[in-house]
LOLUM-955144 format. One line per field, with one value per residue: residue number from 1; residue in one letter; chain; x, y, z of N, C-alpha, C, O in turn. Coordinates in pm, 1 decimal. Atoms other than C-alpha are relative to their C-alpha. Layout:
N
pos: c(NUM/...) .
code: c(a/...) .
unit: c(A/...) .
n_x: c(X/...) .
n_y: c(Y/...) .
n_z: c(Z/...) .
ca_x: c(X/...) .
ca_y: c(Y/...) .
ca_z: c(Z/...) .
c_x: c(X/...) .
c_y: c(Y/...) .
c_z: c(Z/...) .
o_x: c(X/...) .
o_y: c(Y/...) .
o_z: c(Z/...) .
REM end
This chain:
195
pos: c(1/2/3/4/5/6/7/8/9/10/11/12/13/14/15/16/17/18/19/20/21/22/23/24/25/26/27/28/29/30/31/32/33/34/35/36/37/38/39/40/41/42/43/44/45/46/47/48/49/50/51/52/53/54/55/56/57/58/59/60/61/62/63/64/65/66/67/68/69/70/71/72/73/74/75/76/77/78/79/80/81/82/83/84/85/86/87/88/89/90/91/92/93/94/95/96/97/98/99/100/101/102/103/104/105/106/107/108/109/110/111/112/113/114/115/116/117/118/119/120/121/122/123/124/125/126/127/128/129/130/131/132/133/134/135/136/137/138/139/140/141/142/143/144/145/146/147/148/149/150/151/152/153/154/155/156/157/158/159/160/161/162/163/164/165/166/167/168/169/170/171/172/173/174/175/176/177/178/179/180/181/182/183/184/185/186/187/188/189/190/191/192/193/194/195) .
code: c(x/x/x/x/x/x/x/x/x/x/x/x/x/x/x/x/x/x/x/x/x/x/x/x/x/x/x/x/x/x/x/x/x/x/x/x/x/x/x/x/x/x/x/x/x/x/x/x/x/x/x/x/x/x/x/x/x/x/x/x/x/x/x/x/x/x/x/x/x/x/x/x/x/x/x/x/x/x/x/x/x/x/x/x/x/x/x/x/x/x/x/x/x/x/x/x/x/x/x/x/x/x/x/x/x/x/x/x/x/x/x/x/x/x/x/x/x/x/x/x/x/x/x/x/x/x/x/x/x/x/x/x/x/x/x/x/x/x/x/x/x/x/x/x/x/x/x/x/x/x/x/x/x/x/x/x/x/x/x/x/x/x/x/x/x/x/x/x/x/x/x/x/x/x/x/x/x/x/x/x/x/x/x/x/x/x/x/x/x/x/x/x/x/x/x) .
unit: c(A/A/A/A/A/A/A/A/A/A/A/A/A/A/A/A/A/A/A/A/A/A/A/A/A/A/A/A/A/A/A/A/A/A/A/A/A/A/A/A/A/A/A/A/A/A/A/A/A/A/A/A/A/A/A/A/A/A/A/A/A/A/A/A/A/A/A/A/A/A/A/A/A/A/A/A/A/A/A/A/A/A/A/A/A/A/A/A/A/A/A/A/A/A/A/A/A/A/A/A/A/A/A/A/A/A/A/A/A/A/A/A/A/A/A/A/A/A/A/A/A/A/A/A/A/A/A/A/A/A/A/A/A/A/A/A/A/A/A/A/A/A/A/A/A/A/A/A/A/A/A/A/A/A/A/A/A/A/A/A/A/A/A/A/A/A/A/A/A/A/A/A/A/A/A/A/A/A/A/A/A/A/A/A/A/A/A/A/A/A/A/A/A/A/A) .
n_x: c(29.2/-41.7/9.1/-95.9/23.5/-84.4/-20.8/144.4/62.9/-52.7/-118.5/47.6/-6.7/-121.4/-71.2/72.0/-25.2/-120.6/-41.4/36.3/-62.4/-174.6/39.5/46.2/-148.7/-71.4/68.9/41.9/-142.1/-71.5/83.5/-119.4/-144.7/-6.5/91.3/42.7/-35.1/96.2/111.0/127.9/25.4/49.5/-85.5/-102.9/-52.2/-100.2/-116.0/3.1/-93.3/-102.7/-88.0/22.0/-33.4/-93.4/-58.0/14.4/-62.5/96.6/30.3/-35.0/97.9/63.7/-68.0/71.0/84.1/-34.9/-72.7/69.1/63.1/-35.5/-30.7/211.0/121.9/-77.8/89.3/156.1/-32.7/-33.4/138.7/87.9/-45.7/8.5/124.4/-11.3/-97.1/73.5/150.8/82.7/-25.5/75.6/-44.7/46.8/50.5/54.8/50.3/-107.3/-87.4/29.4/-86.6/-21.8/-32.9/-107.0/-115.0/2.0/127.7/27.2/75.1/43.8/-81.0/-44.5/12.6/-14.2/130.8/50.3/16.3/78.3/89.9/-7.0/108.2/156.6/113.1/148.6/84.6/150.1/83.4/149.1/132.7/93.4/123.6/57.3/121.9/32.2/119.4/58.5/149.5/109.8/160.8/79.4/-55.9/-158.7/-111.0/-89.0/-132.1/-81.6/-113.1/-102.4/-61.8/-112.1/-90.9/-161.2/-74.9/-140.7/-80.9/43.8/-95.4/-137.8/-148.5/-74.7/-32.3/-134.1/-15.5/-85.6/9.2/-162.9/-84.2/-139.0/-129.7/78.1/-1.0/126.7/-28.1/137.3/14.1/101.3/71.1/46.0/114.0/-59.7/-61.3/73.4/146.6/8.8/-34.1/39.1/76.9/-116.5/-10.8/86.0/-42.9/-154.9/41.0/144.9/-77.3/-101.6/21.4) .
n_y: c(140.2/113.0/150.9/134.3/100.6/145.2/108.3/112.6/146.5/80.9/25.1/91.5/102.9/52.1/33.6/151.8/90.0/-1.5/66.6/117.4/66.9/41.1/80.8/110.9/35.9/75.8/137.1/67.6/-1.2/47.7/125.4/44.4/-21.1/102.1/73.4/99.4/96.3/69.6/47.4/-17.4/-144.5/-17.2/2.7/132.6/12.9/-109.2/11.0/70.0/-43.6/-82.6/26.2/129.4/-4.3/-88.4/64.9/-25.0/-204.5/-68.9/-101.1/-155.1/-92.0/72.0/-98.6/-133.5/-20.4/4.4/-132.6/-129.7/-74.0/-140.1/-187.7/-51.7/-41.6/-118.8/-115.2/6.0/-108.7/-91.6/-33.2/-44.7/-73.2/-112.6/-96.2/-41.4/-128.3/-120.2/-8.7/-144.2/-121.1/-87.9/-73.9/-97.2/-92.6/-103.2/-129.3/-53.4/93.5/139.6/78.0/134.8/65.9/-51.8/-49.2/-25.2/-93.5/-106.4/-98.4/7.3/-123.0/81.5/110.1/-80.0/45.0/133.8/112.0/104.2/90.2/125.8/75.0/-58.6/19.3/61.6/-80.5/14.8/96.6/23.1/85.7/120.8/32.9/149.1/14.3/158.6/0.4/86.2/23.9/-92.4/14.1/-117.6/-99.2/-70.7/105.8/-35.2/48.2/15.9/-124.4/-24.8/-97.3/65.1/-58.8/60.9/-52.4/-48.8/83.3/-32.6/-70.0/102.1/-69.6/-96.7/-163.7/11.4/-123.4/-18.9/-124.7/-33.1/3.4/-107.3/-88.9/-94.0/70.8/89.5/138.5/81.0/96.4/112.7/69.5/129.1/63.4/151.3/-6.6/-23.9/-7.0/-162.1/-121.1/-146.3/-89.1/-90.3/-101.6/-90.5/-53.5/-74.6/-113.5/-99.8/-93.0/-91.5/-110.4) .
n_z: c(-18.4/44.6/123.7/4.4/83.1/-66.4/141.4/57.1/-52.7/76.0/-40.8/-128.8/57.4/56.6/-59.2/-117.4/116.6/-13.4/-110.9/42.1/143.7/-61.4/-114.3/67.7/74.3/-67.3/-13.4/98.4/7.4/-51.8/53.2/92.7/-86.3/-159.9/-24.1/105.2/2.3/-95.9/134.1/-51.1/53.6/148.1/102.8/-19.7/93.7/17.0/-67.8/86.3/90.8/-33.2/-54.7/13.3/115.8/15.2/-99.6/-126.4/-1.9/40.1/177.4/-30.3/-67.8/-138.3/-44.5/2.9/-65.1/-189.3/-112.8/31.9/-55.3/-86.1/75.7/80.4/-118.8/-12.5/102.5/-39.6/-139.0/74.1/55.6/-100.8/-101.0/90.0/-46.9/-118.6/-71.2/93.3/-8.8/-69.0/87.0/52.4/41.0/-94.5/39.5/-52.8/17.6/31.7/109.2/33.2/-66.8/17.7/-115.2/-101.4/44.7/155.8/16.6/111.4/-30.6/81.0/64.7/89.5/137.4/119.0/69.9/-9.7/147.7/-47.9/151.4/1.7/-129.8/74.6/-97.3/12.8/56.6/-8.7/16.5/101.8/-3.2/119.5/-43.3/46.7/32.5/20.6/43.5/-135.5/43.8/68.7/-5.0/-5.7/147.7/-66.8/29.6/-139.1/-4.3/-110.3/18.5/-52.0/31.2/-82.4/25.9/-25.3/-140.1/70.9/-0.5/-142.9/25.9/-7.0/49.4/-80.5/29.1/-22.9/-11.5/3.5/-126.4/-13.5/-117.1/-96.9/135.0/100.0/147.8/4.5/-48.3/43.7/-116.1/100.6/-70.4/103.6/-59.4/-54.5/-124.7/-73.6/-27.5/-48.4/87.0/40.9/-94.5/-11.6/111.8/18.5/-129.4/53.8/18.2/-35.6/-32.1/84.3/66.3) .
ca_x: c(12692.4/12913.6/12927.9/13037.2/13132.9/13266.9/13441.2/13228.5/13127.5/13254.1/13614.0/13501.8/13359.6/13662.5/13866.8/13629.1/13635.1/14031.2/13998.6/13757.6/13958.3/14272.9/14086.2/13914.5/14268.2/14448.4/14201.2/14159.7/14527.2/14600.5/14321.6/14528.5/14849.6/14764.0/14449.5/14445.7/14647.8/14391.6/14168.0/13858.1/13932.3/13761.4/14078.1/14280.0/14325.0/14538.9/14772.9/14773.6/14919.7/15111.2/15313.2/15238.4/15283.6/15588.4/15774.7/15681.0/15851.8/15588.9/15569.9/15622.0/15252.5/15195.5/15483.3/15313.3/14995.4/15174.2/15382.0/15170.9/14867.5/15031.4/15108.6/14721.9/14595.0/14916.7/14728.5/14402.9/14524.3/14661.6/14314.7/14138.9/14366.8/14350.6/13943.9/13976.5/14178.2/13960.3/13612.6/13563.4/13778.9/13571.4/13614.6/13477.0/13320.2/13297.8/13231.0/13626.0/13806.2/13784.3/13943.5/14060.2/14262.7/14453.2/14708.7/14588.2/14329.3/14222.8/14106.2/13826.2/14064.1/14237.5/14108.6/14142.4/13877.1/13687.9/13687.4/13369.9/13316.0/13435.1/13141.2/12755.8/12512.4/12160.2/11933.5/11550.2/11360.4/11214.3/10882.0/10685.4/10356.4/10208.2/9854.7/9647.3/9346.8/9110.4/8752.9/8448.6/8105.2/7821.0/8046.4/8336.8/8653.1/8860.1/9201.2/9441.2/9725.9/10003.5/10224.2/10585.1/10876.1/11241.5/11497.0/11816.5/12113.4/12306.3/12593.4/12972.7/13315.1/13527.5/13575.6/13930.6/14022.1/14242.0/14403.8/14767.3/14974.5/15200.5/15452.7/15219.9/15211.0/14908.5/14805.0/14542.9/14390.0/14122.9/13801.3/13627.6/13308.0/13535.0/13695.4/13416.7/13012.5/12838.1/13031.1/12750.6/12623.8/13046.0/13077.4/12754.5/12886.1/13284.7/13043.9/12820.7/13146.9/13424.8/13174.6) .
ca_y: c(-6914.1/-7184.9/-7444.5/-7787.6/-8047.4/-8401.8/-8636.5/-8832.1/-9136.8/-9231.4/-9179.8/-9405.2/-9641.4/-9719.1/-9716.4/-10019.2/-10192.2/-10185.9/-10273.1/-10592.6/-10713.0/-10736.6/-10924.9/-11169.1/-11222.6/-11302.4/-11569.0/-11708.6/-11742.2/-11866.5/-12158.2/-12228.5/-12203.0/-12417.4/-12570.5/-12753.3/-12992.2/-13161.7/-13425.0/-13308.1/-12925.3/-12863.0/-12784.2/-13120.7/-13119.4/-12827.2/-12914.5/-13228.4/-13075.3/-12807.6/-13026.9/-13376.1/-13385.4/-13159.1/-13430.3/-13306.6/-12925.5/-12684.1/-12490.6/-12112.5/-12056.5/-12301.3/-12059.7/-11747.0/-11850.4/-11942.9/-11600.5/-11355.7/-11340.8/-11133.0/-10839.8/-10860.1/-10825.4/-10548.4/-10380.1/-10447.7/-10236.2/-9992.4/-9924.6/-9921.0/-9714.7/-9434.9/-9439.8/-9404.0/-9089.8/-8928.9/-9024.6/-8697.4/-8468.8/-8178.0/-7909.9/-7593.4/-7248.8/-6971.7/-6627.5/-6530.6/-6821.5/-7136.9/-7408.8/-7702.6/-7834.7/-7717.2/-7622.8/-7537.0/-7181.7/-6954.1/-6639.9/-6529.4/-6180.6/-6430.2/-6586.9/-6443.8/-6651.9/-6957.2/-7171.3/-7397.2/-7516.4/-7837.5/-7863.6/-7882.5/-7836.3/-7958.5/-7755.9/-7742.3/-8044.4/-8125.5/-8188.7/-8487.5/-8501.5/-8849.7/-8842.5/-9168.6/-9237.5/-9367.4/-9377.4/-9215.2/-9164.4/-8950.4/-8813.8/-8709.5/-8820.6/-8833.9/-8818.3/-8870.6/-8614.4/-8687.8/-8475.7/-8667.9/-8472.0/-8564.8/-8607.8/-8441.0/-8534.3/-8548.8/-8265.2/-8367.4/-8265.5/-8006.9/-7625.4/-7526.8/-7185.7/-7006.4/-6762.0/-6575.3/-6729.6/-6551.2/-6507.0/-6317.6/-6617.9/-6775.1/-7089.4/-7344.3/-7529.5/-7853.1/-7925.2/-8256.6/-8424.9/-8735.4/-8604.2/-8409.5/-8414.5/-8073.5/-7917.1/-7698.0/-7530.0/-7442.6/-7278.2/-7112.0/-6988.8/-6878.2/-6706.7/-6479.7/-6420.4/-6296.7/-6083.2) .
ca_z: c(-3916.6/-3994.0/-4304.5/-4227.9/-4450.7/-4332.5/-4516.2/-4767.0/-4766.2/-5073.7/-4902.2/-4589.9/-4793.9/-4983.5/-4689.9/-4519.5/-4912.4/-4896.9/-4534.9/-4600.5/-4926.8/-4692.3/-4430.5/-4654.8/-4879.8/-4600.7/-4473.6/-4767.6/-4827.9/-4493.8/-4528.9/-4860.2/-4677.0/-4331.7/-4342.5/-4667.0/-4567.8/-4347.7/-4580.0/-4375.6/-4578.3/-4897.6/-5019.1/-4965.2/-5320.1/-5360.1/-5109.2/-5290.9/-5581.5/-5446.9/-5198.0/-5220.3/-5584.4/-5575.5/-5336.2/-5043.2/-5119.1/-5094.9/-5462.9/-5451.6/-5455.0/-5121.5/-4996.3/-5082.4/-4928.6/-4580.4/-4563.7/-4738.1/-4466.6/-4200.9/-4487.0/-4620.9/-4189.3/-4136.6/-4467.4/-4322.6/-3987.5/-4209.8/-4361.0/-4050.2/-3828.5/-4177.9/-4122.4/-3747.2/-3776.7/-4098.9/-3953.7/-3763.5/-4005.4/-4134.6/-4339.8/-4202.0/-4321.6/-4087.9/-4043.8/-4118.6/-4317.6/-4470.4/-4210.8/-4366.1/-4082.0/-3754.5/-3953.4/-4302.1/-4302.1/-4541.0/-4506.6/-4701.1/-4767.8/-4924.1/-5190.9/-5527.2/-5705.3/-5719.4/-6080.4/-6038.5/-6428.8/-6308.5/-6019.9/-6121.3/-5848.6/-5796.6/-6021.0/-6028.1/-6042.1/-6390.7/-6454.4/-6644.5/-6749.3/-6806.2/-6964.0/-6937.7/-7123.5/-6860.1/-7042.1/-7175.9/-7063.6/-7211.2/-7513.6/-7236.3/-7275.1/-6927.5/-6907.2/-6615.9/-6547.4/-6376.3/-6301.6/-6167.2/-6077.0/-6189.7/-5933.5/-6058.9/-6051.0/-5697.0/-5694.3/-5811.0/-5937.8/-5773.9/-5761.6/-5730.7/-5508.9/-5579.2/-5290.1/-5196.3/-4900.7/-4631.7/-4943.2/-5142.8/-5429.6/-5569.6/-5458.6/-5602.4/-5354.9/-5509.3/-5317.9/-5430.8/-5387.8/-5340.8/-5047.5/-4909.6/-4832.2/-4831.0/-5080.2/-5248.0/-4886.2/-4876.3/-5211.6/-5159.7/-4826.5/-4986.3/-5251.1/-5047.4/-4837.3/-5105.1/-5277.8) .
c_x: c(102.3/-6.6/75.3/48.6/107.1/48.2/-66.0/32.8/58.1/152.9/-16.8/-33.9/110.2/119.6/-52.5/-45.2/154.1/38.5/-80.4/59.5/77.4/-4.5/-15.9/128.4/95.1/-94.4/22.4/165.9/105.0/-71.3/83.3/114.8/36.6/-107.7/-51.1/60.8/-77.0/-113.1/-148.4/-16.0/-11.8/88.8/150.8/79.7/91.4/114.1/37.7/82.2/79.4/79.7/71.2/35.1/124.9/169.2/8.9/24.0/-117.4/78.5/46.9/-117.8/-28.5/71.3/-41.6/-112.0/67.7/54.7/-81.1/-120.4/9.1/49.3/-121.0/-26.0/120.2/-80.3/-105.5/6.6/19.7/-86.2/-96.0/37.8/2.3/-196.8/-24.3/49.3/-77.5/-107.1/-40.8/66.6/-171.1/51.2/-150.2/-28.0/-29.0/-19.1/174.9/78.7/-62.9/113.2/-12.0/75.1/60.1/81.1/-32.8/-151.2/13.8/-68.7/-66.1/73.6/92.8/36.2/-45.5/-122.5/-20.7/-21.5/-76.9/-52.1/21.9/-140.7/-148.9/-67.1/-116.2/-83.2/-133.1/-43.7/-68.1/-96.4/-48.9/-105.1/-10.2/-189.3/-47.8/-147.8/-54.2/-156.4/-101.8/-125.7/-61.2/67.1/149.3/86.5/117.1/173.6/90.7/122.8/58.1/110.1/116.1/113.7/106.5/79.1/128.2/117.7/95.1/142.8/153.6/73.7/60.1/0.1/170.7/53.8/147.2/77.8/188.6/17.1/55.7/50.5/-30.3/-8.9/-133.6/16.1/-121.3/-34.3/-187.2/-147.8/-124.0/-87.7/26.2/45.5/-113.3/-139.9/-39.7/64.0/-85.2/-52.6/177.0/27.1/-110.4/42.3/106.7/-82.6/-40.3/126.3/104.6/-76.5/-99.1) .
c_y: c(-84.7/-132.9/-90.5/-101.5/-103.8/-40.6/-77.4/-119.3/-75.4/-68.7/-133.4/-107.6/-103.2/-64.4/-141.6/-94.7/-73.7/-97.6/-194.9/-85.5/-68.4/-114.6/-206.6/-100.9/-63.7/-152.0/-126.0/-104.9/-83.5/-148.7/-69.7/-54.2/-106.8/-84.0/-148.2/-128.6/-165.8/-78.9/62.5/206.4/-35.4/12.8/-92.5/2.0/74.8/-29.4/-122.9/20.6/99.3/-69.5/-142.9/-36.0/-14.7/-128.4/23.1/158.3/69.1/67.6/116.5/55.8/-80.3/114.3/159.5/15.4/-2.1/175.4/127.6/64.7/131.0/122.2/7.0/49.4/112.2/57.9/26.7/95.9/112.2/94.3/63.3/114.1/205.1/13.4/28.5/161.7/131.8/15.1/136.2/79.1/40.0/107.4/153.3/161.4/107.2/138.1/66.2/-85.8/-131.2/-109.7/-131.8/-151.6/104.4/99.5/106.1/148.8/45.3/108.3/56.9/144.7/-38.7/-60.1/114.9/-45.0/-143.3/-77.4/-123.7/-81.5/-126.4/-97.2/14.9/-41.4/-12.8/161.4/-29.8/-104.6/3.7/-68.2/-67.5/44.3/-133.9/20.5/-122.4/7.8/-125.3/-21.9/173.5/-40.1/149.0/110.2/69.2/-53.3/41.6/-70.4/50.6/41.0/-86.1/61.0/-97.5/105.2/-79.7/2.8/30.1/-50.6/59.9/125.5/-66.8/117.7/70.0/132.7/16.5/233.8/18.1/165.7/26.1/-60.2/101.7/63.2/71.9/-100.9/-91.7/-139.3/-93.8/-91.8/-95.0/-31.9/-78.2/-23.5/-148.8/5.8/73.8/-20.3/173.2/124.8/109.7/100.5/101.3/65.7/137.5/109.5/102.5/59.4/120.0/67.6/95.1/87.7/81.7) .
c_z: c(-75.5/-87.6/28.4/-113.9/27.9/-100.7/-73.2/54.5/-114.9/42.0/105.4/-67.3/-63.4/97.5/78.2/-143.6/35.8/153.0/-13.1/-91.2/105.4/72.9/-55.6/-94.8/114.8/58.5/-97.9/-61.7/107.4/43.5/-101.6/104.5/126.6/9.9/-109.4/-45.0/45.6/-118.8/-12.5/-90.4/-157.2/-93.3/-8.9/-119.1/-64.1/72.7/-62.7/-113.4/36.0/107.6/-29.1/-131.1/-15.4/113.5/152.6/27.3/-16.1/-131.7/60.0/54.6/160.6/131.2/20.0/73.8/190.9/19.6/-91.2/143.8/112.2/-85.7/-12.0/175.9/38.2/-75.5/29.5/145.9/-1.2/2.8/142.0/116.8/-111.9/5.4/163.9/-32.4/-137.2/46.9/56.4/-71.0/-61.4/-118.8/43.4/-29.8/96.2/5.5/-65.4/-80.7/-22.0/101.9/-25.4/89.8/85.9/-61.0/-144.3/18.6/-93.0/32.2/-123.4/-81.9/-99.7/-149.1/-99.0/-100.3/-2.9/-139.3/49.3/-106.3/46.8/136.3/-23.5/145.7/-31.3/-108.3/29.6/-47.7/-127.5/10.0/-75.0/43.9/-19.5/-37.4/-15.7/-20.9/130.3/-99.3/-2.9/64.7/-29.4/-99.8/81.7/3.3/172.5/8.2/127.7/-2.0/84.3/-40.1/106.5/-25.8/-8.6/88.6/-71.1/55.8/132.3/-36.4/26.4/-70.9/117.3/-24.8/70.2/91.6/-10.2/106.5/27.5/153.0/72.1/-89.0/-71.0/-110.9/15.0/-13.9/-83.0/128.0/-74.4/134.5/-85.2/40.9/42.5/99.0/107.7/6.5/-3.4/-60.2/-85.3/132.7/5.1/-105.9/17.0/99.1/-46.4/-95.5/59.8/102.2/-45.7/-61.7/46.9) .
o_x: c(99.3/-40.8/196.9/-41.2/228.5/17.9/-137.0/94.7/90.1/193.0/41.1/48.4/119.2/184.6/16.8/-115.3/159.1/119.6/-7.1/30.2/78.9/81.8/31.1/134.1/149.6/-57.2/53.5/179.1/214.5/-2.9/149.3/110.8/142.8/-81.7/-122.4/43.7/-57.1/-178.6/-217.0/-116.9/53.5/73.5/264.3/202.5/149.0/220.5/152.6/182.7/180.7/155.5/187.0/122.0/177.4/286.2/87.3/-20.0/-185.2/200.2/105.9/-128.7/-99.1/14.4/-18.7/-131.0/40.5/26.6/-40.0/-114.6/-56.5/87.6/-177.4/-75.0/51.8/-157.6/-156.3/-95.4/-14.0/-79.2/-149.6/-45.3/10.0/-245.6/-117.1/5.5/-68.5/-157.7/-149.6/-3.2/-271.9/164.7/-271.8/70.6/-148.2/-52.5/157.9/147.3/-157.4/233.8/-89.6/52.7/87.9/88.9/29.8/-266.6/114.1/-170.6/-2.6/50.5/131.5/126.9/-114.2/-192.9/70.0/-138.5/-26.4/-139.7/-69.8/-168.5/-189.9/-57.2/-152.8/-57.2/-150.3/-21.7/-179.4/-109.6/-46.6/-139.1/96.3/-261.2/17.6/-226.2/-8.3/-180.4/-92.8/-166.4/-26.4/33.2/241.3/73.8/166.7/227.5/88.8/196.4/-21.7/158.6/80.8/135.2/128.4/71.3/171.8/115.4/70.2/191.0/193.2/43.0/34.5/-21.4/220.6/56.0/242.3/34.6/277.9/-61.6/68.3/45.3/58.5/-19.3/-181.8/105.5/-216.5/44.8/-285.8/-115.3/-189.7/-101.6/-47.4/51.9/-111.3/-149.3/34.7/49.3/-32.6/-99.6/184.6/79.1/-86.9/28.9/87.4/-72.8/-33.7/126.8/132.0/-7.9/-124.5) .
o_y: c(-70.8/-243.5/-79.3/-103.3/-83.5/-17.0/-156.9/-165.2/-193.3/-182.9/-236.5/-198.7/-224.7/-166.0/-216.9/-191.2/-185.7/-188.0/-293.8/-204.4/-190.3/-202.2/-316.8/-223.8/-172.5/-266.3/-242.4/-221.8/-133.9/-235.3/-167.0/-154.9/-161.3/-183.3/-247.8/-198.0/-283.2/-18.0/78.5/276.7/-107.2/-18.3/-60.5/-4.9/29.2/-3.8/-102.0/-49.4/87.2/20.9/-173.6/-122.6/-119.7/-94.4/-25.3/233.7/34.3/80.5/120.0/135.0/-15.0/156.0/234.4/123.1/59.7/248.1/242.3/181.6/233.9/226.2/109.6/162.2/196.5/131.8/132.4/154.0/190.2/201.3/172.3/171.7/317.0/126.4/107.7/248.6/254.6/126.0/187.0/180.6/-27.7/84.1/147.8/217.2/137.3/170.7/153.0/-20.2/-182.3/-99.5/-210.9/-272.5/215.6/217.1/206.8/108.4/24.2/89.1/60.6/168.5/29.8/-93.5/215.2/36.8/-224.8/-115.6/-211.5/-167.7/-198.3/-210.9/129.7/-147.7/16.3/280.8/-122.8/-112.0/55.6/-177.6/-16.8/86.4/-184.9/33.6/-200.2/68.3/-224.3/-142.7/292.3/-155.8/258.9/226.9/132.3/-174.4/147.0/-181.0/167.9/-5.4/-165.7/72.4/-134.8/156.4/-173.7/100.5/-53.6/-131.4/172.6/109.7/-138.1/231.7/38.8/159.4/-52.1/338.7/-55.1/281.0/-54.9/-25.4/215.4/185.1/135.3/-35.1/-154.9/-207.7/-26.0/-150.1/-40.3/-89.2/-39.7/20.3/-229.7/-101.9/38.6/-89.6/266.1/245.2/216.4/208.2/224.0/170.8/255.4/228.8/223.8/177.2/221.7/189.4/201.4/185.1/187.4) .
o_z: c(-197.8/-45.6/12.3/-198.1/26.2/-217.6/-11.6/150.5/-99.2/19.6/71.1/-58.7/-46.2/72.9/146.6/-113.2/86.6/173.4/-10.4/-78.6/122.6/79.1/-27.2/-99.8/96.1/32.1/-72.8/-97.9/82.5/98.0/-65.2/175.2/156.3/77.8/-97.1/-145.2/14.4/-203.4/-113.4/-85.0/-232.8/-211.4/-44.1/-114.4/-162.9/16.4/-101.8/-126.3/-32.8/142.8/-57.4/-120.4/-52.3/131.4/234.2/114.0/-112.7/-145.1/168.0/148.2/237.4/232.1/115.0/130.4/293.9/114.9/-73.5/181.8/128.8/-32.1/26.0/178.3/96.1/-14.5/-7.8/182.7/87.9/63.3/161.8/187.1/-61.3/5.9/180.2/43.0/-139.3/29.8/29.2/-70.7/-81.9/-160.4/61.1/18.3/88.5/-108.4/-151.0/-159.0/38.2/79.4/28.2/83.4/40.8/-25.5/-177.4/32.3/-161.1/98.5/-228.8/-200.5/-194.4/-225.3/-79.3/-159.7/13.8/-137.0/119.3/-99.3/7.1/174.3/-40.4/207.1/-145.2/-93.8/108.4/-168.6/-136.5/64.8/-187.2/154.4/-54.3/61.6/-85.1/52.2/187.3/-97.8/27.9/74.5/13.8/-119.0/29.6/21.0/212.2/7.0/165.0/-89.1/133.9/-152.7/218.3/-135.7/67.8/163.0/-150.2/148.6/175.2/-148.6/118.5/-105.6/233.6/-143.0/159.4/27.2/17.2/107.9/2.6/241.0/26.7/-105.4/-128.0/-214.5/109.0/-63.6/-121.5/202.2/-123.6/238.5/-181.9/155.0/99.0/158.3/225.6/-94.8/28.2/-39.4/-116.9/95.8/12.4/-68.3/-9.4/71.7/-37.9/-61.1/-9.2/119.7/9.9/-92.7/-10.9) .
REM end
C-alpha cells in the first residue's frame, strides 16, 4: 500500500501570504502614485507635498510609487504561478521506493539509515483528572471526576535519510514538516520497509 504526503499547507499558505502582500503593495502604491492627485482622494494631501510642494517635480518617493506597482503584480504572478505548479506535488511511499518526484527516486535497497532526533511524533494522549467538590448529604461527601484528555502536540521537525546514489556515495536527503503533510504515516512506512 502506498503512503502519500502532499505539500503542506504551511508551504501554500505562505505562497498565497507573499502572493496577497504583492497585490495589496502594489495597489496601495499605485493609489499613492496616480490617484492622489485628485482632491476627491483621501490622499490629496500627499500629493500635495510630494509634488505640489516640491514645484511641481514629483519627489523620488511620488516616483517610486508610480513605477514600482507593475514589479509588486509581476511578484504577485510569480507567487501564484509557484502555487499552481506545487499544489498537486506529492511525495510518495510505495511498495519499492520512496518517489519524491519524476525524476528524483529512492529505493528502499537504498537507504542506509534514517536520523529522526530532529522529528517528534504524536505520542499518547495525557490524561487530567479534575475533582470538583459538588456537596454533601446524609454524612456523604460527593465528588465529581472528570477525567479530560490532553491533546498533544501536532507532529514537526524533519528526519533526514540518508541513502547511496548510482555512484555508490552517500547522500543526505532532508524531509520537513514545512515542506510536507503526512510525514509520520511516511517514516512509519520507510521504517517497516528498510528493516
Amino acid at each position: 500500500m502506498a503512503v502519500e504526503a502532499p505539500i503542506s499547507k504551511y508551504k501554500k499558505t505562505n505562497f498565497k501570504i507573499f502572493f496577497g502582500i504583492c497585490i495589496a503593495v502594489a495597489v496601495i502604491f499605485a493609489y499613492d502614485g496616480y490617484l492622489s492627485k485628485y482632491k476627491w482622494s483621501g490622499r490629496y494631501s500627499f500629493y500635495k507635498e510630494q509634488v505640489l510642494d516640491n514645484d511641481g517635480k514629483p519627489t523620488p518617493t511620488m516616483n517610486f510609487n508610480r513605477k514600482s506597482p507593475p514589479f509588486f503584480l509581476a511578484g504577485a504572478v510569480i507567487f501564484a504561478v509557484f502555487l499552481y505548479v506545487i499544489k498537486d506535488k506529492k511525495l510518495l511511499a510505495d511498495e519499492n521506493e520512496l518517489v519524491i518526484s519524476d525524476k528524483k527516486r529512492i529505493s528502499y535497497d537504498s537507504i542506509q539509515q534514517i536520523d529522526k532526533t530532529h522529528f517528534r511524533t504524536r505520542e499518547e494522549k495525557p490524561r487530567e483528572e479534575k475533582r470538583k467538590f459538588v456537596g454533601h448529604s446524609n454524612r456523604k461527601l460527593e465528588v465529581e471526576v472528570q477525567v479530560q484528555e490532553k491533546s498533544s502536540p501536532p507532529p514537526e521537525g524533519y528526519f533526514i535519510i540518508t541513502y547511496k546514489n548510482k555512484d555508490g556515495k552517500n547522500v543526505n536527503y532532508k524531509l520537513s514538516d514545512r515542506k510536507y503533510d503526512n510525514l509520520p504515516a511516511i517514516l512509519e512506512h520507510l521504517v517497516a520497509k528498510i528493516s
